[in-house]
Every structure is written in structure tokens, then in C-alpha cells.
N, C-alpha and C positions, 0 to 999 in steps of 0.2 A: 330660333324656333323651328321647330319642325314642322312644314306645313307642303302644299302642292309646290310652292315656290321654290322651295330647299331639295325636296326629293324628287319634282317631276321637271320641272323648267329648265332648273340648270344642270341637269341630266338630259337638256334636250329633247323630250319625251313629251310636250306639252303639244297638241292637236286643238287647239285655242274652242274648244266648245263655248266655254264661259259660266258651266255648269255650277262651277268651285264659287263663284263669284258670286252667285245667287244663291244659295245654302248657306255661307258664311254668315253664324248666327251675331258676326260682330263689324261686319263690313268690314274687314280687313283686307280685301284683294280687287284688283279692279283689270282692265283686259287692258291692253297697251300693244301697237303694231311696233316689233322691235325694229333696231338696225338691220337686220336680214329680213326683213321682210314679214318675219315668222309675225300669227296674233296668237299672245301669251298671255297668260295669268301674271300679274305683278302683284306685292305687296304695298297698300298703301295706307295699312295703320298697325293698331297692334294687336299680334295676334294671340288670344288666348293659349296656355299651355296645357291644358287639357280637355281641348276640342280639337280633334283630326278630323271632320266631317267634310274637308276640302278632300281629303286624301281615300276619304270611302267613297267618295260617288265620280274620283277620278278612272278612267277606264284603265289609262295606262300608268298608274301605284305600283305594280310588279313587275314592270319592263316592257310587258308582253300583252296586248289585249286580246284575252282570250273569252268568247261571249256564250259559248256552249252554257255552261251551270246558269247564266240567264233563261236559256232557250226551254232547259230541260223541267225549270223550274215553272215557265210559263207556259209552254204549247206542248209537253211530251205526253206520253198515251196516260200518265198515271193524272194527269189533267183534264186532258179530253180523248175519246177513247177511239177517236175518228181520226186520230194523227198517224202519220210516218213519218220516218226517219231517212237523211240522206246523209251520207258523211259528211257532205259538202257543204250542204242547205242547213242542216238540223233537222229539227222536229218543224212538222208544217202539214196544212190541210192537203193542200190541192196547189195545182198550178194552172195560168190561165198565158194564154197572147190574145190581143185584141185592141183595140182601137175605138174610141166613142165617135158614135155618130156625129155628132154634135161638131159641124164642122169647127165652129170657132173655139172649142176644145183642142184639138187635133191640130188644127195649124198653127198655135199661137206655142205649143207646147213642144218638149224635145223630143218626144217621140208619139206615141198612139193615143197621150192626153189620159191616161187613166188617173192619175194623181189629182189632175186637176178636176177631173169628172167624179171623184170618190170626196174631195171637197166641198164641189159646190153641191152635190148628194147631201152630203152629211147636215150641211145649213138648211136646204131646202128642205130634207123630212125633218127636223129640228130634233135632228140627235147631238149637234153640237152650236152653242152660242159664238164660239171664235175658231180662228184657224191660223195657224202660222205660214207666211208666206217669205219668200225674200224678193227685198226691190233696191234700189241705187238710190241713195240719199247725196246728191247733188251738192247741198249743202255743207256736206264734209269737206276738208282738206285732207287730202285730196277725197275723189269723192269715193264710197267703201258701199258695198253693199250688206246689206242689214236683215237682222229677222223685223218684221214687223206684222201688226193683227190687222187680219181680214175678216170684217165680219158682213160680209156682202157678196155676192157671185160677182160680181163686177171688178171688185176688187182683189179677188183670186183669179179672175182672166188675164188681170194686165198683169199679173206679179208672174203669168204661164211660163215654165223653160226652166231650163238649167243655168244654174252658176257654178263656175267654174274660178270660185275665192272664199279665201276663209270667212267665216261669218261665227256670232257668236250670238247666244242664247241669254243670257244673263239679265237682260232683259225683259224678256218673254214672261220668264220665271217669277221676276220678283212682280208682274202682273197678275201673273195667276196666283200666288201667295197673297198679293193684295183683295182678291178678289175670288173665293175658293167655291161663289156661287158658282160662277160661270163655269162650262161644262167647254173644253179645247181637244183640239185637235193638232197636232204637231208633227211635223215633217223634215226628215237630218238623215244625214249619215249617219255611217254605221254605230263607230264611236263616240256619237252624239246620244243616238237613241239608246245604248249602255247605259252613258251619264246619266241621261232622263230618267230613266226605270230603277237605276240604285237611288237617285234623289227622289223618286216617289215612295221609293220602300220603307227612305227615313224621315221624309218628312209629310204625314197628311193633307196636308193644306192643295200639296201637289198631286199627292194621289187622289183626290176626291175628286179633282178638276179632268182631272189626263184620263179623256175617255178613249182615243186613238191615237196611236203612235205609228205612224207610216216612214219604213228606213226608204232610203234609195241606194242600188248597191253601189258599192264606191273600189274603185282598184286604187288609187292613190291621189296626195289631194296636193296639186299646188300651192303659194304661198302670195301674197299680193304684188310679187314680182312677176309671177306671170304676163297678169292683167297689164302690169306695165309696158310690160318687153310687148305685146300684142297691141297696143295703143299705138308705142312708136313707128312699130312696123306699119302701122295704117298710117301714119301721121298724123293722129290726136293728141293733145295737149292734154293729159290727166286732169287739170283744173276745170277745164272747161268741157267738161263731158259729161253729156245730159241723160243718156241709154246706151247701155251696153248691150251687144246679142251675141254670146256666145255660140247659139246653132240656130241659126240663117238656114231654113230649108233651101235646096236648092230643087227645083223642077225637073232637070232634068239632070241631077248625078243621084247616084247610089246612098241609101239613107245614112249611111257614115261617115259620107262626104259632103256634111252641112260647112255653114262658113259661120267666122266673127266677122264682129263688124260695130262700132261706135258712130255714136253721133254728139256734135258737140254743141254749144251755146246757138252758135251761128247756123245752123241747120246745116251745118256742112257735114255730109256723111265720105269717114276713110275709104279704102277700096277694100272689097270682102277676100278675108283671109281664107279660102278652103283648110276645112281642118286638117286631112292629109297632105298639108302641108307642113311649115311651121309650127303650129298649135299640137300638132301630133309628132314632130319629132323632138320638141321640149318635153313633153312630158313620156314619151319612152326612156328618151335618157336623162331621164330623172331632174332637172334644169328647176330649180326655186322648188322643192321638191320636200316635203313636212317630213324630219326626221323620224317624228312618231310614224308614220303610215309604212314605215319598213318591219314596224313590230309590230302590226297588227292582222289578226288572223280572220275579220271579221269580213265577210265581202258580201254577205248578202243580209246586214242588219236580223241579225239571228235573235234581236231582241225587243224586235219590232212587230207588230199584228199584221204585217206586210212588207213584202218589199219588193218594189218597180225598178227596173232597169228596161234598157233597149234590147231589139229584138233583134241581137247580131247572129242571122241564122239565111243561110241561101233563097229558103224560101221568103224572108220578109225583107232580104235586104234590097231588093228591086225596084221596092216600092218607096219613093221621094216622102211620100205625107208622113213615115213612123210609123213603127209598133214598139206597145210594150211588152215588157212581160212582166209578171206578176209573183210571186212567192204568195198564197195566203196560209197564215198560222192562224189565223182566231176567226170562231164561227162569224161573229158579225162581219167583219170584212167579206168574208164566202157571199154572208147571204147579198148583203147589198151589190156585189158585183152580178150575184145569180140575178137580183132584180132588174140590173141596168140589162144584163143580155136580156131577158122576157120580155122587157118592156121597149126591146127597140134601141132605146138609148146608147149600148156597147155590142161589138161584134167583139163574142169568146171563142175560144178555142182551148180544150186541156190539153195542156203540152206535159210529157215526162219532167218529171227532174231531170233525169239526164239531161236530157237536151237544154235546161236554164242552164245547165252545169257549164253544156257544152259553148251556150253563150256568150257565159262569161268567161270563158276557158281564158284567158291572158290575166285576167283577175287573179282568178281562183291558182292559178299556176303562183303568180307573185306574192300573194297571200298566205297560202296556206301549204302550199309545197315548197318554196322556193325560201321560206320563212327561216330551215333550218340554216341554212350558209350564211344567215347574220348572226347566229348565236352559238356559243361556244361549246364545244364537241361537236357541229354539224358533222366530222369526218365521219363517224359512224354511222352517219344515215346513208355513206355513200358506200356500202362493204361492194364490193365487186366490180364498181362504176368511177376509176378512177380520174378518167376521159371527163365524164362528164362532170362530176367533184371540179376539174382545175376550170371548166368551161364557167363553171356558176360562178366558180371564184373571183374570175376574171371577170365578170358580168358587175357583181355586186364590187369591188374595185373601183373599177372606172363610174359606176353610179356613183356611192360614197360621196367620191371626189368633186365631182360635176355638181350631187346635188350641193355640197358645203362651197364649194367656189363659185359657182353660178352666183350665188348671193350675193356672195363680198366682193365681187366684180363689176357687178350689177349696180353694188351700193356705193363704191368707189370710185368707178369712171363711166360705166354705161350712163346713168343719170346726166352726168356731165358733158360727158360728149359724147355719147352717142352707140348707139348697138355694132359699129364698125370698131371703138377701143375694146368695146366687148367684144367681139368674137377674137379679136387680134390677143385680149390677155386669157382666152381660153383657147388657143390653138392647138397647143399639145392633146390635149382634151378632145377636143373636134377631131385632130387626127384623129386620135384612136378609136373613138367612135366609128369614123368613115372603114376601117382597116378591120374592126371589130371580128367583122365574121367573116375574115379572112383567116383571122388568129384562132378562129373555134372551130374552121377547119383543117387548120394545120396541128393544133391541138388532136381531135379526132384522127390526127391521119395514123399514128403508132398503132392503136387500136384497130382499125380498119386494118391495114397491111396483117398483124396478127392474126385477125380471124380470117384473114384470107389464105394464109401459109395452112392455121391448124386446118382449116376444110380442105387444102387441096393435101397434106397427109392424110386424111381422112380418105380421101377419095382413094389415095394408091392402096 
């Protein structure tokens, strides 16, 4: 059968949303955490042969997730006549940075609490009956973080912050199909919010309900091995881990130098990982690393009526407590943020796109520039830049590698014994890492010496 399972999964291609799973008008597929760690779509009945509805509401069906013909369809000028365009961003209102008043907003949250504040907005004016949040179900084996419904401010304050593990929707879904009264509110990355918006365009039950769709921008998404390798290093036992916190403000470092940190059964809490440490050179070099998030060009949820990210910018990074920043595409979003600044509730600021651009600049470079060098003829994108052609090459190489070994290393002996077999069967690796950009400037050097000879010809 032809289905997500046949053409996306085992193509590696699969970014476990869960989307396929809830559409399937036959229940044939269900989500499963593989041996690497990946969460996949599985088969587990049978599947019609002339229903591909798994395969239209997957993002990544053609290799490549490309969310533009969403964007243009939903927020460009021939929609609303108040929009611009950024190459980067898409089509969109305005842009904001700012922070909600509201302290228990703001510190509970990953960065300036906007998400959370456009939430519990949304239930309070009663524009929406539920909200999707994610929280740590305990109860699992091991325990996994989930989408679950918030229909309470209360219960959007504790669910505040970022995760940093795959999570799946599939559930949410067949909620709101059960129940097409209710008016939702839903919050995903990039390639989540795609899925969402092609399964509202096919199936109504979904579109009557899905009144906001708020992206978070996403550079790439780890796999449930992360969270692992980040426990051991604390000395947390997986089984017995009660709260996870992936960004731990810290008082007094720099807002991109929050920490993790777990707590288990016993109230015993590990020691706080600073993210530049550990946490952030896993995930530069690619380490449990979602094969789909290399094909995808989407970094600012282009197909979302929003999208929040962090305020990585000189002026905001000083400040410990967070900023966000904002992307608005769809009037309602606009207006309700314009209400929370009038009324006190949010400190705005309109920032350029450029400067969100500039933000996310590590993103947007990996995404949507850097995108070419995984796919076949990249050499032409590089016509007169041969230097830097071999630098990319050798970048996406050594990632590759690391991200597909990290896993099976991980799943083989790290488990077993310990992150010390693991770094010892990825040595070579780690070297080359360490030596990295040593090689990209020995690389550079032929080019550097040439432009130096032609200029000093020049000169005589």
C-alpha cells in the first residue's frame, strides 16, 4: 500500500506531528517511539487503496517542506491588503518584541511569556473554548511529553515553557473532530502547523473548530534521545522523573544562558545544566537530530496567524527575565496584542523584519540557505564560491554522520552503560568536531592567498 508509512517514514522524512494519524478515515496508523529514538507514524491495520489523505496533509510528501503556497494563500496582499512580504518571513502584518506584564506570565515562560499571555487572552475574552498546551505524563514508560487540553488559565500557566522533545498531535485532533462545537486554539512548530492547516482544508469538522493557530519558530528538532543523554548527565533515572525544565532562567546570566534541569519521584533535583553548555553543543552538531528537519525550509511557521520566538538580539539579550518576538500574519492576532499593550497587560515594541531575520539568523541560515548543500545540484548554487561549496559540504558531512550515529550509539551502549561508552564509540566524530574550524580555515586558506596575490598585481 501506498501510504505516509511507505513514502515518508521509511524515507526517513517522518517529523512525528501525528497529523496522518488523526485524518486516517480508517484508523490504520498509529505514532510509535522507534529504536533511534525518532516518534513515527506506524501502520497498524489496513489501509484503504484509494485513500491518500495520510499523504496530503503530510508536510514532508515531496522531500522538502516548503510552506510558502500556504503563506500566500492565507496572509498575502490578495487576502488582506495590509500585509508585506519578507523573503524570509513570508507574507505577515507587523512585527512586535515585548514581554507581558504579568509577572507569573514571564517567569514561568521561555522567554517574554507572549504565547502564554495570547492563551490565557483568548479564554478570558471567550474567543476560544480549549487550548493546546504540552506537559510530562509521568505515567508513561518512560515518561514522554504530550499535547494535552487546557481549558483553564491555570492550567496554561503550569504547562508555561518550552520542550525541547518530539510530541504528537493525533490526539488533540481526533478531539476536536469529536467535538466540532468547541472553538481551539493550537500551538506547534512549524511543520506541525502545515499539517494542521492542510487537514483543516480537508476535512471540516477541523476547520470549524481551529479558530488560532500560533507556530513557534523552530531551527531543528531533537529526538527523545536528547532528553535522555540530558537526564543522565544530571543523574536522573528516566522512570522516575516527575518535571522536566528545559530553560531554568538564570538571574544573573545572559537570556540564552538558561539551564535544564529534572526532578524525580523523590524530590530529588540533578544539578542545572547551563545550556551553553552540553544542551547547546548537542544540538549544533546535530546529536539525536530529526532527519526531516534538514529538508525543511520553514523557520518561522509561515503557516501560522503567528509566530513567537526568542529575542536573540544585543539589546534584549541582557535582560535574565526574556523577550519575545513576534511574527503577526492575521488581523485578530494584531489586534489582541494591540489590546494587551493599551491595556497594560504587554510592553510592545515594532521591531523590522529584518532584525526577526536577524534574530534568528542561525535558523534562517540552516533552513533556508544552507538547505541547498542537502539536495542534489546544490554545486550550482555555489557558481564562483568554491571555498565555501567545500566548507558547507564538509559541515553537512560530519552532521549526517553524528546525526544517524548519535542514535544507534545511543540505543546500543549509551543506555547500557553509560554516556562515557558513548562518547568513546563516537570519538572520531567528537574529534572532528573539535578540529572542525580548523579545517574551514585551512579550507579558506587557497582563496585567501589568491585574493591577496591578484590585489597586490593590482596594485603594481
Amino acid at each position: 500500500m501506498t501510504n505516509v508509512v511507505t513514502n515518508v517514514v521509511e524515507s526517513d522524512l517522518c517529523s512525528g506531528c501525528g497529523v496522518c494519524v488523526a485524518v486516517c478515515p480508517h484508523a490504520a496508523l498509529g505514532m510509535i517511539t522507534a529504536l533511534n529514538g525518532d516518534l513515527v507514524a506506524r501502520a497498524v491495520g489496513d489501509c484503504c487503496e484509494s485513500c491518500n489523505l495520510c499523504l496530503q496533509v503530510c508536510p514532508f510528501v515531496d522531500g522538502v517542506h516548503d510552506p510558502r503556497q500556504h503563506n500566500i494563500n492565507l496572509f498575502s496582499r490578495k487576502v488582506q491588503s495590509s500585509a508585506a512580504f519578507h523573503e524570509n518571513i513570508g507574507w505577515h502584518r507587523r512585527c512586535f518584541a515585548g514581554f507581558a506584564r504579568v509577572a507569573d506570565h514571564r517567569s514561568r515562560a521561555a522567554s517574554g511569556g507572549l504565547v502564554t499571555w495570547c492563551l490565557d487572552s483568548l479564554l478570558n475574552n471567550g474567543l476560544v473554548d480549549k487550548t493546546s498546551v504540552v506537559g510530562l505524563s509521568p505515567e508513561a514508560d518512560p515518561p514522554l511529553f504530550q499535547f494535552k487540553t487546557a481549558s483553564s488559565a491555570q492550567e496554561i500557566r503550569c504547562a508555561a515553557g518550552s520542550v525541547y522533545h518530539p510530541v504528537e498531535i493525533s490526539g488533540l485532533l481526533s478531539e476536536m473532530m469529536a467535538d466540532p462545537s468547541a472553538r481551539w486554539a493550537l500551538v506547534g512548530i512549524p511543520c506541525l502547523c502545515a499539517a494542521v492547516r492542510t487537514a483543516a482544508m480537508k476535512i471540516p469538522k477541523i476547520r470549524g473548530s481551529l479558530r488560532y493557530l500560533l507556530g513557534l519558530a523552530c531551527g531543528m528538532l531533537q529526538n527523545t534521545m536528547y532528553t535522555e543523554f540530558l537526564l543522565a548527565k544530571s543523574g536522573t533515572v528516566p522512570a522516575e522523573v516527575v518535571e522536566i525544565t528545559y530553560r531554568k532562567k538564570r538571574p544573573h546570566a545572559p537570556a540564552n544562558d538558561y539551564g535544564f534541569c529534572a526532578l524525580d519521584r523523590g524530590g530529588r533535583a540533578g544539578p542545572l545544566l547551563p545550556y551553553l553548555g552540553l544542551p547547546y553543543f548537542l544540538a549544533k552538531n546535530a546529536y539525536f537530530r530529526y532527519n526531516a528537519c534538514n529538508y525543511c525550509k520553514d523557520a518561522f511557521a509561515e503557516a501560522a496567524d503567528a509566530c513567537f520566538m526568542d529575542a536573540w538580539l544585543p539589546e534584549y539579550m541582557t535582560d535574565p527575565r526574556g523577550t519575545s518576538l513576534v511574527v503577526v500574519r492575521s488581523q485578530s492576532v494584531e489586534e489582541l496584542l494591540l489590546g494587551g499593550g493599551t491595556s497594560g497587560d504587554l510592553h510592545l515594541d515594532t521591531i523590522s523584519a529584518e532584525r526577526v531575520v536577524l534574530s534568528q539568523k542561525g535558523h534562517v541560515d540552516r533552513k533556508q540557505q544552507l538547505i541547498c548543500i542537502r539536495l542534489p545540484g546544490s554545486h550550482s548554487t555555489y557558481q564562483g564560491k568554491a571555498w565555501t561549496y567545500w566548507k558547507d559540504r564538509l559541515d553537512w558531512w560530519l552532521q549526517r554522520r553524528t546525526q544517524y550515529r548519535s542514535k544507534r550509539v545511543w540505543s546500543r551502549y549509551g543506555r547500557k552503560y553509560g554516556r562515557l561508552a558513548f562518547w568513546v564509540a563516537m570519538a572520531d566524530l567528537l574529534l572532528a568536531q573539535t578540529i572542525r574550524p580548523f579545517l574551514q580555515r585551512l579550507i579558506r586558506l587557497p582563496g585567501r592567498v589568491a585574493r591577496k596575490v591578484v590585489t597586490l598585481l593590482g596594485m603594481r
